[in-house]
ZADO-1210 file (C-alpha; in nm, 4 decimals, padded with zeros to 6 digits):
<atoms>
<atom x="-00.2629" y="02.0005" z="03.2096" code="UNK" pos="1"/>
<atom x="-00.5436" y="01.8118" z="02.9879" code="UNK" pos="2"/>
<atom x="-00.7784" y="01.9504" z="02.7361" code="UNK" pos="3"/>
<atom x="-01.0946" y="02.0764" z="02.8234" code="UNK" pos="4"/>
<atom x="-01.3333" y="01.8114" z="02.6411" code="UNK" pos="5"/>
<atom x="-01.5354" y="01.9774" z="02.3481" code="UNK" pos="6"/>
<atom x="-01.9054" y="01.8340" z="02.1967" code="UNK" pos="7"/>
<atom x="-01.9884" y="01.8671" z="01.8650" code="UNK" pos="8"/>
<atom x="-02.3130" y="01.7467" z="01.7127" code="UNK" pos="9"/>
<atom x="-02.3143" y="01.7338" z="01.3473" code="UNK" pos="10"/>
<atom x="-02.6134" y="01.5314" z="01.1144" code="UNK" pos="11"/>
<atom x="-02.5184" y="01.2887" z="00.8283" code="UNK" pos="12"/>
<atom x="-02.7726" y="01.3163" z="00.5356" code="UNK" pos="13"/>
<atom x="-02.9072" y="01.1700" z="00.3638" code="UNK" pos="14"/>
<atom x="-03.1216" y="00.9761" z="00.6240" code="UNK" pos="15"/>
<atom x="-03.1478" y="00.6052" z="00.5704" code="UNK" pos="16"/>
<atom x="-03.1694" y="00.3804" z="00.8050" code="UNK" pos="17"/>
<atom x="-03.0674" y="00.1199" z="00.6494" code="UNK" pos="18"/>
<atom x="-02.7440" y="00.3041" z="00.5466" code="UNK" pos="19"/>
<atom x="-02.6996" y="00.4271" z="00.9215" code="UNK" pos="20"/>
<atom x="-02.7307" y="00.0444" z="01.0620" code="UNK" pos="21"/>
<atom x="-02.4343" y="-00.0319" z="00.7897" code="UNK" pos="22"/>
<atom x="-02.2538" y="00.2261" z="00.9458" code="UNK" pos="23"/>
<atom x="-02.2871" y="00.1735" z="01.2973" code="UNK" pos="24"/>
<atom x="-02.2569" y="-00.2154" z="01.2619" code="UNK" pos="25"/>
<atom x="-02.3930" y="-00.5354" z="01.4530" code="UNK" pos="26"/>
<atom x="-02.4401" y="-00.4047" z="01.8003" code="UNK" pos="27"/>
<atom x="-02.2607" y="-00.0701" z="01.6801" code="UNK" pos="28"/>
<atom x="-01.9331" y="-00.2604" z="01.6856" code="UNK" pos="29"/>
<atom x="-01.8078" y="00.0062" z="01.4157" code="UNK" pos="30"/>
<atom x="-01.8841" y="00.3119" z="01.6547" code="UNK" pos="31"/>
<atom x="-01.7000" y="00.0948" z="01.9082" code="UNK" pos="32"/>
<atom x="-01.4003" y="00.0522" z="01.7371" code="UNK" pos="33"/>
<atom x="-01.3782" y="00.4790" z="01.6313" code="UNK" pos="34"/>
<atom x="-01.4524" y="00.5054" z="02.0411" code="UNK" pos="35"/>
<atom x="-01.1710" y="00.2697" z="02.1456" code="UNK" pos="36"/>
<atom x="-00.9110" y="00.4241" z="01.8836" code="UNK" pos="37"/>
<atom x="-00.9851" y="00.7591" z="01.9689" code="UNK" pos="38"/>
<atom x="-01.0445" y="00.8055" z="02.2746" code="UNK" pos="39"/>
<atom x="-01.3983" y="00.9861" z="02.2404" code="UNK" pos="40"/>
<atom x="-01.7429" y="00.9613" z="02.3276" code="UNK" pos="41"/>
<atom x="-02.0263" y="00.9049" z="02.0573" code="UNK" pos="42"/>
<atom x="-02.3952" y="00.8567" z="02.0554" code="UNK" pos="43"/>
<atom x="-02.5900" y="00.9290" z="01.8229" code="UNK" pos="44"/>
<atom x="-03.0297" y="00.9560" z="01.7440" code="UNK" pos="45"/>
<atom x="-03.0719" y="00.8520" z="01.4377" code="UNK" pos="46"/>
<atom x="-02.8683" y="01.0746" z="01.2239" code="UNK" pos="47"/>
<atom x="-02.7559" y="01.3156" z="01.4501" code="UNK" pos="48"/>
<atom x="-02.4057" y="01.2313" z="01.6273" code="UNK" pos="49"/>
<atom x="-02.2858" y="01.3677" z="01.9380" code="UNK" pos="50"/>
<atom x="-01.8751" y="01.3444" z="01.9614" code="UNK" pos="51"/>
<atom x="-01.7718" y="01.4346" z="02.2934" code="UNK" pos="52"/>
<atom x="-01.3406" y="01.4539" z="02.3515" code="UNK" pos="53"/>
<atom x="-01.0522" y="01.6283" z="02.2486" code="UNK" pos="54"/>
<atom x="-01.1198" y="01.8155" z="02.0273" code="UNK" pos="55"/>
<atom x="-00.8461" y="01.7439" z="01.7419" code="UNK" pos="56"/>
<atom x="-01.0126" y="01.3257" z="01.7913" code="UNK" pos="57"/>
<atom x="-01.3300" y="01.5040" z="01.7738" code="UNK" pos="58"/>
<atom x="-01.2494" y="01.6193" z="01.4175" code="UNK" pos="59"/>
<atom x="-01.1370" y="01.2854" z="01.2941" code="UNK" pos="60"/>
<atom x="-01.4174" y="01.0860" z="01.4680" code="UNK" pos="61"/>
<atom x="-01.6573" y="01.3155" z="01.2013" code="UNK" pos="62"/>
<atom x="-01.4513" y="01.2957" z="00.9428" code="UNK" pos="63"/>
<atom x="-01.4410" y="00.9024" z="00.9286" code="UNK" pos="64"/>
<atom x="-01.8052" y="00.8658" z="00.9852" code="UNK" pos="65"/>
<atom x="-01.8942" y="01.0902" z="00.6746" code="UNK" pos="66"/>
<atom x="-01.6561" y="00.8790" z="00.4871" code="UNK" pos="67"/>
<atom x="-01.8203" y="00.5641" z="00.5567" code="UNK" pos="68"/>
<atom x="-02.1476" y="00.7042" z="00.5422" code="UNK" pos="69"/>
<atom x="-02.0748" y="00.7189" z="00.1964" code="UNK" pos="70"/>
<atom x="-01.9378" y="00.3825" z="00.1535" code="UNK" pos="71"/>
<atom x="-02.2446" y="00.2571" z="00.3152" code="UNK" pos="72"/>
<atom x="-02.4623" y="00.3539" z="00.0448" code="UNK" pos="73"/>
<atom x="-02.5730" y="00.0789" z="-00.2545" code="UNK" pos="74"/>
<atom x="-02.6227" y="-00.1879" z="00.0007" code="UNK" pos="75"/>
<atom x="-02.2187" y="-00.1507" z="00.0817" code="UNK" pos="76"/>
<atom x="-02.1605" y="-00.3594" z="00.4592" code="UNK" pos="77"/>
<atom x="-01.8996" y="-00.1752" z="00.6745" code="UNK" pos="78"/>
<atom x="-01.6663" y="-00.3662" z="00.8047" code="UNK" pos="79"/>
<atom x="-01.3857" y="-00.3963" z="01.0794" code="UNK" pos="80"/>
<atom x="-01.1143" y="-00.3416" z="00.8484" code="UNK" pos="81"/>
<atom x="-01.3053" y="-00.0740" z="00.6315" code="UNK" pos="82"/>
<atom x="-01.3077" y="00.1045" z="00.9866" code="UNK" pos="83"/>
<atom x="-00.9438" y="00.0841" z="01.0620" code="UNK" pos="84"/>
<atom x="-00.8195" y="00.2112" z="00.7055" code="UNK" pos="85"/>
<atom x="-01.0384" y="00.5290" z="00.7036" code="UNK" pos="86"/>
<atom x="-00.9064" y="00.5599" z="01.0504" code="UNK" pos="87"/>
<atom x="-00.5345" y="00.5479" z="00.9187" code="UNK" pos="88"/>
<atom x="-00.6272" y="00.7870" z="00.6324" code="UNK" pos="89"/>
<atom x="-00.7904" y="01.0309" z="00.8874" code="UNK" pos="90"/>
<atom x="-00.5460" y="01.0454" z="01.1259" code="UNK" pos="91"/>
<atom x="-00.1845" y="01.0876" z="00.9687" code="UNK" pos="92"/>
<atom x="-00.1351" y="01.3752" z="00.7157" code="UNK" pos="93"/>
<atom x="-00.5388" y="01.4000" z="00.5916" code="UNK" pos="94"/>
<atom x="-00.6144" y="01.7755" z="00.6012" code="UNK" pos="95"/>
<atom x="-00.9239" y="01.8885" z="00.3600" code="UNK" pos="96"/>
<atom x="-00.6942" y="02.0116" z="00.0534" code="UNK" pos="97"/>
<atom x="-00.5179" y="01.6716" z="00.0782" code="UNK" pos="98"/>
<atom x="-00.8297" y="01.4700" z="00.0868" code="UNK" pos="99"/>
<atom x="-00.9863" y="01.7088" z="-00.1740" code="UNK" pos="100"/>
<atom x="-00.6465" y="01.6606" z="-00.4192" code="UNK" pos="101"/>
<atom x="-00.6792" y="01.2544" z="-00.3432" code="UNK" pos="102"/>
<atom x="-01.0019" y="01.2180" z="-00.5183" code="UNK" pos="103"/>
<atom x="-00.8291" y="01.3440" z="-00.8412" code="UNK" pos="104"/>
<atom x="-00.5240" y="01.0886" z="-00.7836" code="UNK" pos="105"/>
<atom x="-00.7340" y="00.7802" z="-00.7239" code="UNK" pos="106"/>
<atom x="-00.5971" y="00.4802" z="-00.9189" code="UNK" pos="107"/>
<atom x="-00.8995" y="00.3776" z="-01.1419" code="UNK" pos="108"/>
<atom x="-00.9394" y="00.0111" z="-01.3373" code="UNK" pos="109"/>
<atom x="-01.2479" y="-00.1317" z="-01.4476" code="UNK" pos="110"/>
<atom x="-01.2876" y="-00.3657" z="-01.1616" code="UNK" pos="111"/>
<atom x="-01.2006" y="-00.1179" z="-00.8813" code="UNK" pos="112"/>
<atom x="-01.0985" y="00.2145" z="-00.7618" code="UNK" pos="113"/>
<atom x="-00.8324" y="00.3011" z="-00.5162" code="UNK" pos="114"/>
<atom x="-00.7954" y="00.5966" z="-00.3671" code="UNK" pos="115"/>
<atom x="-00.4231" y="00.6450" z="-00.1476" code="UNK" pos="116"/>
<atom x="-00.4431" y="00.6518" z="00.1683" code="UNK" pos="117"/>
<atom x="-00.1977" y="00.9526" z="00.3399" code="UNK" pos="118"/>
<atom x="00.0042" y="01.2096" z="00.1959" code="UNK" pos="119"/>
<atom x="00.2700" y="00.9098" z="00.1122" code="UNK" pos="120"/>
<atom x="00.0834" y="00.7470" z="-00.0658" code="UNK" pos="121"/>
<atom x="-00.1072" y="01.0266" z="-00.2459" code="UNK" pos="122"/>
<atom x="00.2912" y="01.1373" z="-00.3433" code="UNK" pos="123"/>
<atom x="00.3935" y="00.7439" z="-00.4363" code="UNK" pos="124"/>
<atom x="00.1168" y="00.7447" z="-00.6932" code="UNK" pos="125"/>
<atom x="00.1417" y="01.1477" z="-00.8262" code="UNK" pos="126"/>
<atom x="00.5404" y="00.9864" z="-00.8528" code="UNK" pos="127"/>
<atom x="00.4968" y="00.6779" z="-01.0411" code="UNK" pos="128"/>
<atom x="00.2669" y="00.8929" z="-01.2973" code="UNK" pos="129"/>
<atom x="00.5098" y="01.1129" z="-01.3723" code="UNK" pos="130"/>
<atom x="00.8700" y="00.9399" z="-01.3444" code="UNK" pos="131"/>
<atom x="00.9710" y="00.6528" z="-01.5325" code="UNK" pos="132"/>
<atom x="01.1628" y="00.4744" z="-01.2425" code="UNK" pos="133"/>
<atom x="01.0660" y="00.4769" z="-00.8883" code="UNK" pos="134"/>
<atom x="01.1370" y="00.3856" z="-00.5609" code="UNK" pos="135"/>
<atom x="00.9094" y="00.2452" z="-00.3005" code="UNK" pos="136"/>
<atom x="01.0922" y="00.2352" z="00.0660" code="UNK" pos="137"/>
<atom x="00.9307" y="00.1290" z="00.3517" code="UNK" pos="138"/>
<atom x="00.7944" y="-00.1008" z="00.6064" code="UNK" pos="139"/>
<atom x="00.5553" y="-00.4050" z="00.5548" code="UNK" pos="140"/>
<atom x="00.1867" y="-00.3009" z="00.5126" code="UNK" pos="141"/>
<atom x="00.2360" y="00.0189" z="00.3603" code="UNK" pos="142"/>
<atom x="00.0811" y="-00.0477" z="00.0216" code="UNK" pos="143"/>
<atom x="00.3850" y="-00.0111" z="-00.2005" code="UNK" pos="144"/>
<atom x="00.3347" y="-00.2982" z="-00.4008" code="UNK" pos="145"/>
<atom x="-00.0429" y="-00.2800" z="-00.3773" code="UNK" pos="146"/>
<atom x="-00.0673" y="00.0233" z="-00.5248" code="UNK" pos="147"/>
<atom x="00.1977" y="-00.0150" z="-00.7600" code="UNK" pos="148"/>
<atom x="00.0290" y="-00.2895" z="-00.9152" code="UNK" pos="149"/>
<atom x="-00.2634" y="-00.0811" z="-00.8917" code="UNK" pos="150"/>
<atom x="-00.1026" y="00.1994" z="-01.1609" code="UNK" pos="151"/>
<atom x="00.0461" y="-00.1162" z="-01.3605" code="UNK" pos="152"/>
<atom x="-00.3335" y="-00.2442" z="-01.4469" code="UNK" pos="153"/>
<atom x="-00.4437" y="00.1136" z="-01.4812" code="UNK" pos="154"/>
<atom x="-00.1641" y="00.2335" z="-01.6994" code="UNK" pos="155"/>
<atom x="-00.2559" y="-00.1120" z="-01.8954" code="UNK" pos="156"/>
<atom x="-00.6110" y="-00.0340" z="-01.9638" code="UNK" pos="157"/>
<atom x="-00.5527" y="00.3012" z="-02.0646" code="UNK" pos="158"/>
<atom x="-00.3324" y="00.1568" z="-02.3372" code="UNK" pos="159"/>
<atom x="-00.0317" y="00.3466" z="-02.1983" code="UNK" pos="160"/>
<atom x="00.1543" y="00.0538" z="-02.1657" code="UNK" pos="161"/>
<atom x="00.1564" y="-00.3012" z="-02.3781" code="UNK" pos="162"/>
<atom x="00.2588" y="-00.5378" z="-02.0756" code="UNK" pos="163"/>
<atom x="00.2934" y="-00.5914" z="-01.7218" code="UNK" pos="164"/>
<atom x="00.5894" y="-00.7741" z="-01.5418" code="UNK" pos="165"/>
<atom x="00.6106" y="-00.8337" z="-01.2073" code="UNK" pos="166"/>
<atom x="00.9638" y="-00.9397" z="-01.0929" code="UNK" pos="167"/>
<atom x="01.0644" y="-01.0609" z="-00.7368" code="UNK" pos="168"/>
<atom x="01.4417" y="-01.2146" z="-00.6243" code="UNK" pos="169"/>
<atom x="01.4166" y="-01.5729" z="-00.5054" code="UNK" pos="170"/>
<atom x="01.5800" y="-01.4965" z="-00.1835" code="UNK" pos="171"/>
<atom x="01.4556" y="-01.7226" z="00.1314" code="UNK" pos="172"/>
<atom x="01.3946" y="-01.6304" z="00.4515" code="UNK" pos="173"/>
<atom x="01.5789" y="-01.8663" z="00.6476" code="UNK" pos="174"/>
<atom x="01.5277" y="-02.1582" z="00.4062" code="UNK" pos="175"/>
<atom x="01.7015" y="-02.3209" z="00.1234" code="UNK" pos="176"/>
<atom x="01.4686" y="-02.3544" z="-00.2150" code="UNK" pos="177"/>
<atom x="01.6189" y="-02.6830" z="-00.2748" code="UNK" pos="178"/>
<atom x="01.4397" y="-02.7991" z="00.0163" code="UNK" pos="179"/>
<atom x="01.0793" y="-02.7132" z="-00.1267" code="UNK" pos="180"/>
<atom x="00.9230" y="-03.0379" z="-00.3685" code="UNK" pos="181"/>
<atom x="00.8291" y="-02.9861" z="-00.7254" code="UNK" pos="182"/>
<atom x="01.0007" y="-02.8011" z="-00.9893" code="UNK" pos="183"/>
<atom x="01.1543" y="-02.4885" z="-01.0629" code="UNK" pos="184"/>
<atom x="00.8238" y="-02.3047" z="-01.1181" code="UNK" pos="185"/>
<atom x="00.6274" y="-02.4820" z="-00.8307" code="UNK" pos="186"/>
<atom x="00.9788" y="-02.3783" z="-00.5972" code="UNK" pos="187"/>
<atom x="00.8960" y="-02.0188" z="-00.7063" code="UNK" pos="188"/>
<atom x="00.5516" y="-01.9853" z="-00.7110" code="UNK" pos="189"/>
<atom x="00.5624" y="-01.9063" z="-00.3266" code="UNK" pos="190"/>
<atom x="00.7689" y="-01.6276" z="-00.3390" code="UNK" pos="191"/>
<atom x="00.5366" y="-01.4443" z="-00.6186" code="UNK" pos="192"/>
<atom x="00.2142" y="-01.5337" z="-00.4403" code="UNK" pos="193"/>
<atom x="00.1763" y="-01.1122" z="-00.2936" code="UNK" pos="194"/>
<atom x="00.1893" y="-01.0747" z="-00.6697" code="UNK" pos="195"/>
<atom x="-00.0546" y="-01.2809" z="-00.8011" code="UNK" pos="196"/>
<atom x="-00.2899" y="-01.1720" z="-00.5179" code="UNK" pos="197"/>
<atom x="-00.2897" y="-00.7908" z="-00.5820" code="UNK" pos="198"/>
<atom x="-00.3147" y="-00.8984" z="-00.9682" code="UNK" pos="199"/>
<atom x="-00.6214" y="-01.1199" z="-00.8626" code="UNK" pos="200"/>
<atom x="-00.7893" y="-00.8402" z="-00.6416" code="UNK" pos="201"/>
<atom x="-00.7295" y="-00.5824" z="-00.9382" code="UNK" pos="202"/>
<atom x="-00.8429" y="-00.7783" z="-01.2727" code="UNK" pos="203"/>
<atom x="-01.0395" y="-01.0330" z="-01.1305" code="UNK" pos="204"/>
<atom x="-00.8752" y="-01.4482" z="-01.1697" code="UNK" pos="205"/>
<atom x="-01.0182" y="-01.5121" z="-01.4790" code="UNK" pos="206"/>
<atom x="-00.9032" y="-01.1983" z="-01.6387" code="UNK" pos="207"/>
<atom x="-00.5645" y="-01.2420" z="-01.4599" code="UNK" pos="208"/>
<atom x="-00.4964" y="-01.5830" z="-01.5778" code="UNK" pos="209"/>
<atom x="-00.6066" y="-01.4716" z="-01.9524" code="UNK" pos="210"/>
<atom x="-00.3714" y="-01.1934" z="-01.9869" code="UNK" pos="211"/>
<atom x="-00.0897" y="-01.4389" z="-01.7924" code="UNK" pos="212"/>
<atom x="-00.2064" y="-01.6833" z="-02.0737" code="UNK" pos="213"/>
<atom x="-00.1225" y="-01.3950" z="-02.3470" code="UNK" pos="214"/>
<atom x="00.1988" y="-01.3086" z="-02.2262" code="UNK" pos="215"/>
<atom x="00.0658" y="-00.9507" z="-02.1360" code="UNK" pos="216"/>
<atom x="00.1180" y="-00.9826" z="-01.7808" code="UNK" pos="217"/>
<atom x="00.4546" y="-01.2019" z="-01.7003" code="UNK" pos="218"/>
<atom x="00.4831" y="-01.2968" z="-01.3305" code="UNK" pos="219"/>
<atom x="00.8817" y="-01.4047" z="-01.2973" code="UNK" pos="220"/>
<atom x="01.1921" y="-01.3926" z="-01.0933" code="UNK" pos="221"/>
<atom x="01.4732" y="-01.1267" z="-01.1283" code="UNK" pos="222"/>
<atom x="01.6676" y="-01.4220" z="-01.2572" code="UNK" pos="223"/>
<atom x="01.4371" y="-01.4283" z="-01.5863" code="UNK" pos="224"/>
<atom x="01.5222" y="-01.0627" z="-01.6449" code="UNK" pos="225"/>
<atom x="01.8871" y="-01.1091" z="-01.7695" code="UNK" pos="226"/>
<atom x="01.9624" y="-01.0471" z="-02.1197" code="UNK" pos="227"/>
<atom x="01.6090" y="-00.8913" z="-02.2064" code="UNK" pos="228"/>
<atom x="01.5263" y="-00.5067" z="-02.2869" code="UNK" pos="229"/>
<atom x="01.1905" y="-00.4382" z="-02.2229" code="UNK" pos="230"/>
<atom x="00.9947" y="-00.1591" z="-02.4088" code="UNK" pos="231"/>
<atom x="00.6566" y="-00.0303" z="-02.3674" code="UNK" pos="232"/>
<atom x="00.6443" y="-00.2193" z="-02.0401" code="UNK" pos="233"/>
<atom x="00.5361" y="-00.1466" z="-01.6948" code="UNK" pos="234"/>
<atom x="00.7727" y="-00.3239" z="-01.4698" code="UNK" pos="235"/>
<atom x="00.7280" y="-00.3729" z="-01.0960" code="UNK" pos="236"/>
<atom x="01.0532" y="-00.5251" z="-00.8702" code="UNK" pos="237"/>
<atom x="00.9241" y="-00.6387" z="-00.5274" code="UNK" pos="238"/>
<atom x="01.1192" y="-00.7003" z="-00.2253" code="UNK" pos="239"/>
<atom x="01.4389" y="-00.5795" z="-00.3626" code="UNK" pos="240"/>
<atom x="01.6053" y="-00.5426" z="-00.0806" code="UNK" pos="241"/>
<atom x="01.6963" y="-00.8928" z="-00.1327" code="UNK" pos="242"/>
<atom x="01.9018" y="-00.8434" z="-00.4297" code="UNK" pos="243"/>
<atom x="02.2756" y="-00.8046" z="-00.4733" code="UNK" pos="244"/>
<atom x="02.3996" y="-00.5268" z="-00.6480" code="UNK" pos="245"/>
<atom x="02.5054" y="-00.7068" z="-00.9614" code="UNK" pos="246"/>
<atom x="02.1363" y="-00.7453" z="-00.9567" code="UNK" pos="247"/>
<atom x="01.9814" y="-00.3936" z="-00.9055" code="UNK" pos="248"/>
<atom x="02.2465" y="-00.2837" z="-01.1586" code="UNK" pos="249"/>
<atom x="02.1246" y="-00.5527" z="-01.4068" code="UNK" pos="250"/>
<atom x="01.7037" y="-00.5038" z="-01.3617" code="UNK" pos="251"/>
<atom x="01.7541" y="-00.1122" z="-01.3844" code="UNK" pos="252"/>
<atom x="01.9353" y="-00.1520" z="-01.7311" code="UNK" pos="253"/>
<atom x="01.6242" y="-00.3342" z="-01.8897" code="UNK" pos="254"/>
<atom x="01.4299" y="-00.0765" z="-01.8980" code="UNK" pos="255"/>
<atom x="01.3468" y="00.0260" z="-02.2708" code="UNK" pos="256"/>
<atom x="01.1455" y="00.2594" z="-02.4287" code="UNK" pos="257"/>
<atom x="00.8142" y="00.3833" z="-02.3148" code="UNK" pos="258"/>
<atom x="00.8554" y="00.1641" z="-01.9921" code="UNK" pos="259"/>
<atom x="00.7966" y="00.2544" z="-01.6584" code="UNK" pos="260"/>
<atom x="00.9530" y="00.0613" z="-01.3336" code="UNK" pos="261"/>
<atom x="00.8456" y="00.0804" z="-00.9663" code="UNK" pos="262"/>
<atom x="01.0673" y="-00.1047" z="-00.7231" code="UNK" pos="263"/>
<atom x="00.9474" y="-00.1664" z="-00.3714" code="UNK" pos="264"/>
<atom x="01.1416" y="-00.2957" z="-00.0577" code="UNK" pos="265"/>
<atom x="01.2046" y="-00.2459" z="00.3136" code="UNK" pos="266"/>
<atom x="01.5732" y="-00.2288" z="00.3875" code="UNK" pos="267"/>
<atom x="01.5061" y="-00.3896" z="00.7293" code="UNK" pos="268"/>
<atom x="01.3781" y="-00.7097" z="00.5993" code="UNK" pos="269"/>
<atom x="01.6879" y="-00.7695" z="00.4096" code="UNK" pos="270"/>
<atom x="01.7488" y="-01.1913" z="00.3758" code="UNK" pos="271"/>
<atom x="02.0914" y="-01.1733" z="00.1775" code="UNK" pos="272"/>
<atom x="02.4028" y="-01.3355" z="00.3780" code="UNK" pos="273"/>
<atom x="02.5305" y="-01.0660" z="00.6474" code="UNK" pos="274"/>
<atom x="02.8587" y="-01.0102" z="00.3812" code="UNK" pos="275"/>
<atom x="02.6425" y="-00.9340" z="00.0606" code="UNK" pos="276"/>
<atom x="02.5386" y="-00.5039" z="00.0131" code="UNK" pos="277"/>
<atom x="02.1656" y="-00.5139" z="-00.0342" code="UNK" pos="278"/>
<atom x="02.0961" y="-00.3443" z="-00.4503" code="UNK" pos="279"/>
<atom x="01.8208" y="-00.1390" z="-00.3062" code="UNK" pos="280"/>
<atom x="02.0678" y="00.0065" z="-00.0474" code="UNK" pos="281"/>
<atom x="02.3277" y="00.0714" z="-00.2870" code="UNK" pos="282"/>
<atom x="02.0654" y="00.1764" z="-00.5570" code="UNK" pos="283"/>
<atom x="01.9450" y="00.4402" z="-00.3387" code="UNK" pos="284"/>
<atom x="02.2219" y="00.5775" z="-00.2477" code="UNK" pos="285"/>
<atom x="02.3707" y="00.6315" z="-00.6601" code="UNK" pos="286"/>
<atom x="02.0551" y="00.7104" z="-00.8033" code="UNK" pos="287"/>
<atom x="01.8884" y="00.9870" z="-00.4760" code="UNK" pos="288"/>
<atom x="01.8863" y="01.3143" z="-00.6631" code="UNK" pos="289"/>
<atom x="01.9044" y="01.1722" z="-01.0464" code="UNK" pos="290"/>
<atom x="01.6474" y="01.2918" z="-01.2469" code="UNK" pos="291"/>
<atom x="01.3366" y="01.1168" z="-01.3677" code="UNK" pos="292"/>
<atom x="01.3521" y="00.8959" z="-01.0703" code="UNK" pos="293"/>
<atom x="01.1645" y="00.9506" z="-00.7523" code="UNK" pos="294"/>
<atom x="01.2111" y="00.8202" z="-00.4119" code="UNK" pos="295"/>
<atom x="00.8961" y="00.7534" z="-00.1903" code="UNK" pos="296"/>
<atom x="00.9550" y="00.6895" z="00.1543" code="UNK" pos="297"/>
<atom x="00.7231" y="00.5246" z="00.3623" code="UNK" pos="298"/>
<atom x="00.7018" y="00.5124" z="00.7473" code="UNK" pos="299"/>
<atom x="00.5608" y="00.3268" z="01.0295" code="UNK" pos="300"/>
<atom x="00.2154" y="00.5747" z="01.0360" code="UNK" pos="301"/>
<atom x="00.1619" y="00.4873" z="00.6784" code="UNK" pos="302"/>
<atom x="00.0668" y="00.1034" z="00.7462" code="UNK" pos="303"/>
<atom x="-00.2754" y="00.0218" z="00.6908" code="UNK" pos="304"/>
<atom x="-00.3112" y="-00.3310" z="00.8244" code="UNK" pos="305"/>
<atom x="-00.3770" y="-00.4233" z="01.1843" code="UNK" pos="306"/>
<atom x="-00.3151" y="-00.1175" z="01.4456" code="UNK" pos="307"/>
<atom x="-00.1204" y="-00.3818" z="01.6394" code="UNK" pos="308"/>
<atom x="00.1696" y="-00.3862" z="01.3005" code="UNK" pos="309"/>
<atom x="00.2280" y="-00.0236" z="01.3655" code="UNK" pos="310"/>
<atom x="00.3204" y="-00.0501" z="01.6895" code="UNK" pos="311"/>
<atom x="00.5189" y="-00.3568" z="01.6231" code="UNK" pos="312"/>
<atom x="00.7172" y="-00.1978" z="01.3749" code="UNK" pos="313"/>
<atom x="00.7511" y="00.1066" z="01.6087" code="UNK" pos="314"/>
<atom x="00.8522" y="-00.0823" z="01.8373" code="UNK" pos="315"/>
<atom x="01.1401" y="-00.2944" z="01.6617" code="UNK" pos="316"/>
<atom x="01.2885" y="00.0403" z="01.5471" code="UNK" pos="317"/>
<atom x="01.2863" y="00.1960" z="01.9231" code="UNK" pos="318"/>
<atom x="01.4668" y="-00.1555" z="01.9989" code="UNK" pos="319"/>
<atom x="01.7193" y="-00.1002" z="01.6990" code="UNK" pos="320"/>
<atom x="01.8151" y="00.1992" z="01.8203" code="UNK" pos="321"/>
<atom x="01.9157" y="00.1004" z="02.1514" code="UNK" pos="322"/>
<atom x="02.1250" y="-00.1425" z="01.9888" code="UNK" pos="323"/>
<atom x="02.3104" y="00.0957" z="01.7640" code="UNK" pos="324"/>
<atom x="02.3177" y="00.3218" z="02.0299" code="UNK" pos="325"/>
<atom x="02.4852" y="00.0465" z="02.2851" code="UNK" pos="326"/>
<atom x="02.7678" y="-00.0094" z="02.0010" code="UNK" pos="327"/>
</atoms>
């Protein structure tokens, strides 16, 4: 039995026609896209819309057009991308008191504003805000370390904190450092570059390099870490699933006074030899239930890159599981 298709017609003020062309996109490419993910009809005259479909679609087809109606406005191009994320948001776990609690947990620096996207990452941020260590878990794409570094820079501008470090382990996937040319730094530089790229986006590159130049943001390897307390500190370890748990143990026990620590990771991306525990695995399952430290867990609906990585990542785990299930 199928669901009796509904129409809704619904107008988006205020009219502009400019702001309506940004929204539509070159040859309405944008209303394309909302079509195609949806599975619904839309046409529109001028600022009235016509959404034709089931109706629950319906609902999220409106919803993501007023949204980027209102990006559209101050000259604001809509893209592709801009599309899919308000897409993601409007379609896993966005009901009006969610959306309406979101705008007052929006990350805010002076170069940007981000606003989570789902309820996981509306609770990752409420989390790192109010705990002083915290766990990111989840696939690639999810924005764990984007919006991690997001509260770092805020949490920095507000004074709350005097520094930023960003840590990741030097673990390769598949290759051996000692392969790469130039020295230590230049060998390590690679594995950081996520880092330096969410700093970048946040801070702007000139701003970024000064405060690298200052010593108030540190961009380093868990190696660096050993025999240092750090104090007054915000403290972001990425891809931890790739250290031991001599490692985990070690990081954790640097935190000092008035210093907060998000660690991100995906526990199936883990790159130590087959023998070695992964720290974040081990880390997770001594520290689930302590208090003052949350545990976020992120899932294959929460990625906000390319629809084609959810279902890749779906798909892996539906393929994992046959395995297990086969031994």
């Amino acid at each position: 039995m199928t669901n009796t298709p509904s129409t809704h017609t619904f107008h988006l003020e205020p009219y502009d026609a400019h702001q309506l062309a940004r929204l539509c996109g070159f040859l309405d490419g944008n209303l394309e896209l909302i079509r195609s993910r949806l599975g619904v009809d839309i046409a529109n005259r001028g600022n009235q819309f016509t959404i034709t479909g089931d109706a629950a679609a319906a609902r999220v087809a409106q919803h993501t057009l007023e949204r980027l109606y209102l990006d559209a406005q101050h000259d604001q191009e809509i893209s592709p991308d801009m599309v899919h994320l308000h897409l993601q948001t409007a379609s896993t776990h966005d009901t009006p008191s969610a959306k309406e609690h979101g705008k007052h947990i929006a990350v805010r620096t002076q170069k940007s504003r981000i606003e989570p996207r789902g309820e996981h990452q509306r609770l990752y941020v409420e989390r790192i805000r109010n705990h002083d260590v915290n766990f990111g878990i989840g696939p690639a794409g999810t924005g764990k370390t984007w919006l991690a570094v997001a509260c770092a820079v805020e949490a920095l501008e507000r004074e709350q904190v005097e520094r930023i470090l960003l840590v990741r382990p030097a673990v390769e996937a598949g290759e051996k450092l000692g392969f790469l040319p130039g020295d230590l730094t230049e060998k390590i530089d690679p594995y950081l570059r996520p880092l330096y790229d969410a700093l970048y986006e946040m801070l702007g590159y000139d701003q970024a390099i000064r405060l690298q130049e200052q010593n108030i943001i540190e961009v380093a390897p868990l190696a660096y870490m050993r025999g240092r307390t750090l104090n007054h500190s915000f403290i972001i370890l990425d891809e931890s699933q790739n250290t031991t748990s001599e490692q985990m143990k070690m990081f954790l026990t640097r935190i000092g006074f008035g210093s907060k620590a998000v660690i991100t990771g995906d526990m199936t991306q883990v790159d130590l030899p087959r023998h070695q525990t992964s720290g974040l695995v081990q880390a997770i399952n001594i520290l689930d239930g302590e208090a003052g430290i949350s545990i976020t867990q992120f899932d294959s609906k929460d990625v906000v890159r390319h629809p084609l990585v959810q279902r890749i990542i779906e798909a892996y785990e539906r393929y994992e599981q046959q395995q297990d299930s086969k031994d």
